[in-house]
Every structure is written in structure tokens, then in C-alpha cells.
C-alpha positions as CSV (number, residue, x, y, z in Angstrom):
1,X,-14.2,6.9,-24.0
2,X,-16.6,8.6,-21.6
3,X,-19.1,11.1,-24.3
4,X,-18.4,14.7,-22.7
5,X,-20.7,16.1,-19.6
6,X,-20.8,20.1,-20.1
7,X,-21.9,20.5,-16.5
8,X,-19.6,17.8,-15.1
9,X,-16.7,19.6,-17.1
10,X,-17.8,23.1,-15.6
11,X,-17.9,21.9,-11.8
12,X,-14.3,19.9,-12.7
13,X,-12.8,23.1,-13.9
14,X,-14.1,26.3,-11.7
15,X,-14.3,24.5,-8.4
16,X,-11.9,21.0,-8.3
17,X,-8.9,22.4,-10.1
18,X,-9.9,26.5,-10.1
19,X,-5.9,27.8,-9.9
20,X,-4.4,24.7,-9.9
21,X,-1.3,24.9,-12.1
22,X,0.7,22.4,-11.6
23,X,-0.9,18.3,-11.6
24,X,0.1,18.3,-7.9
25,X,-2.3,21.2,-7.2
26,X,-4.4,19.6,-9.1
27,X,-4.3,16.0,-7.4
28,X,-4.3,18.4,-4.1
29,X,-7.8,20.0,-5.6
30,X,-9.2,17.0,-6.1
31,X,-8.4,15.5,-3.1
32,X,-9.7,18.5,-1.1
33,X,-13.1,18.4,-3.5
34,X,-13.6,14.5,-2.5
35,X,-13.3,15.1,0.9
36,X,-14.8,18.1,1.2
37,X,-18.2,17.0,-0.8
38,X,-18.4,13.0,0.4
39,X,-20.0,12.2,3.2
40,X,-18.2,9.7,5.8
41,X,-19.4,6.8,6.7
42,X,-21.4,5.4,3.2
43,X,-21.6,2.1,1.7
44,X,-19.6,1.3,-1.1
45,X,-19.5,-1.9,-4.1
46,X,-16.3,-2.9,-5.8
47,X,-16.6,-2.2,-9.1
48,X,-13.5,-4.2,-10.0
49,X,-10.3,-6.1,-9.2
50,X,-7.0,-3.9,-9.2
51,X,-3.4,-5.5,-8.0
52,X,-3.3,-2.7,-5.3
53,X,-6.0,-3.5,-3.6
54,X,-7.6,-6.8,-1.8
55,X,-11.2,-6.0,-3.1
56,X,-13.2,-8.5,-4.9
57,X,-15.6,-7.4,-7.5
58,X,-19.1,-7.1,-5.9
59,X,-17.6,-7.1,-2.1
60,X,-19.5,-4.2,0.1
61,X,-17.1,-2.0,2.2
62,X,-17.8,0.9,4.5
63,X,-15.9,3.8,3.6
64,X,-14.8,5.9,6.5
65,X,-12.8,8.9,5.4
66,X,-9.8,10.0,2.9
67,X,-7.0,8.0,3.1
68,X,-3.5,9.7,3.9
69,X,-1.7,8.3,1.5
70,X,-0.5,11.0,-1.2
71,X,-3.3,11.9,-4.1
72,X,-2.3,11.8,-7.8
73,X,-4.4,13.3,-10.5
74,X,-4.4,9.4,-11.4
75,X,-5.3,8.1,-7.8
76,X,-7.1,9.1,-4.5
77,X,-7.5,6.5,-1.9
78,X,-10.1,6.4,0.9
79,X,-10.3,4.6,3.8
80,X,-12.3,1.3,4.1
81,X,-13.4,-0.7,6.6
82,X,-12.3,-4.4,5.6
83,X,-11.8,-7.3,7.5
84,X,-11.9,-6.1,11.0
85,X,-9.2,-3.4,10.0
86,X,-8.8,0.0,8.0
87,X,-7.2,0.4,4.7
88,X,-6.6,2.7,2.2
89,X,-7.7,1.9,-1.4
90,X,-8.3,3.5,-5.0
91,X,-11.5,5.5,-5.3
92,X,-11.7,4.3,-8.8
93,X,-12.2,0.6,-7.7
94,X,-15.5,1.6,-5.9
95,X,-18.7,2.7,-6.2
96,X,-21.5,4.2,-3.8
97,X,-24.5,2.1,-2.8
98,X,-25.9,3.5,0.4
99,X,-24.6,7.2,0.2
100,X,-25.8,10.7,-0.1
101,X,-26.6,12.7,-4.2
102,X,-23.6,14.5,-3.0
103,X,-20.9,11.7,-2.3
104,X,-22.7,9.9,-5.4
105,X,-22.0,12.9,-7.9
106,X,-18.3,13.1,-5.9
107,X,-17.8,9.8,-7.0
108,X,-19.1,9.6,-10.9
109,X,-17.0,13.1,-11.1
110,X,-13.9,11.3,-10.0
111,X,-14.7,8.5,-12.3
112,X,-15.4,10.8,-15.7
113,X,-12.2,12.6,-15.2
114,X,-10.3,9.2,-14.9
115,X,-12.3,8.1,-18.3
116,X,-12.0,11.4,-19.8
């Protein structure tokens, strides 16, 4: 289990799911924090394999924007650039490589509250 980040928990809880109180408004919180806080277009690395998604582990994507397919507090997709075409995969499969301290900490965020 990811060791406990006071700062990341504060930011997580008084501006990503402030008076969210139901996990929908929380997924929707999340999702609105993601978008909000990345910066589209930035380079991303597959940091694994997952059924869902075509990825390979260590393949470079561009990722272009939030993905309109329906958040959960479990899953937020984003849109990649992939083979000549755009598709919508898990966040949590990806990490930034050419992308602003923002998106990067948008990002980790999203990955510590999965591990948490």
C-alpha cells in the first residue's frame, strides 16, 4: 500500500471531492479536477498492460483531452492519440513524460488515490 501523503490527502479532500456525497459526485469531482488541472496535448508512457486497453507497457501516446466515456471513482479515461486514431483509455495505465508539474501532480494524485 501507498505510505500516506498529508498534502496529497489535503488537496484530494478540500478541492477534488469538497461536497461530494455520493461516489458519483465524487467520480464527477475527480473527473472535473483531471481535466481542469492537465494540460492537453502531453506525452504519456504505459506504465502497464490492462485487458481494456491496446497499450503495451513502455509504448509513448499523446494524450489529447478527457475521454467521454463515464468516470468512476475507480476509472477516468483520457483520450490518446494511437495508431492514426483517438481512443479512450484508463488514466491509471499511464504516466506523463513530456508534461507540465501540473498535469504530473494531476496524474500521481489520481494514482495515490487508486493505491490508497
Amino acid at each position: 500500500m501507498t505510505e500516506r501523503d498529508e498534502e496529497r490527502e489535503e488537496r484530494i479532500k478540500m478541492r477534488i471531492i469538497v461536497d461530494a456525497y455520493t461516489v458519483d459526485e465524487q467520480a464527477y469531482g475527480w473527473h472535473a479536477y483531471l481535466d481542469d488541472t492537465m494540460d492537453f496535448p502531453f506525452e504519456a508512457r504505459c506504465r502497464t498492460e490492462l485487458e481494456e486497453s491496446p497499450l503495451n507497457e513502455g509504448e509513448t501516446v499523446r494524450v489529447v483531452d478527457m475521454s467521454s466515456t463515464e468516470p468512476t471513482l475507480s476509472q477516468q479515461f483520457v483520450t490518446v492519440e494511437w495508431m492514426n486514431r483517438e481512443l479512450g483509455v484508463p488514466l491509471r495505465q499511464l504516466e506523463a513524460v513530456d508534461a507540465s508539474d501540473d498535469t504530473e501532480q494531476a496524474i500521481t494524485d489520481w494514482h495515490y488515490w487508486l493505491e490508497r
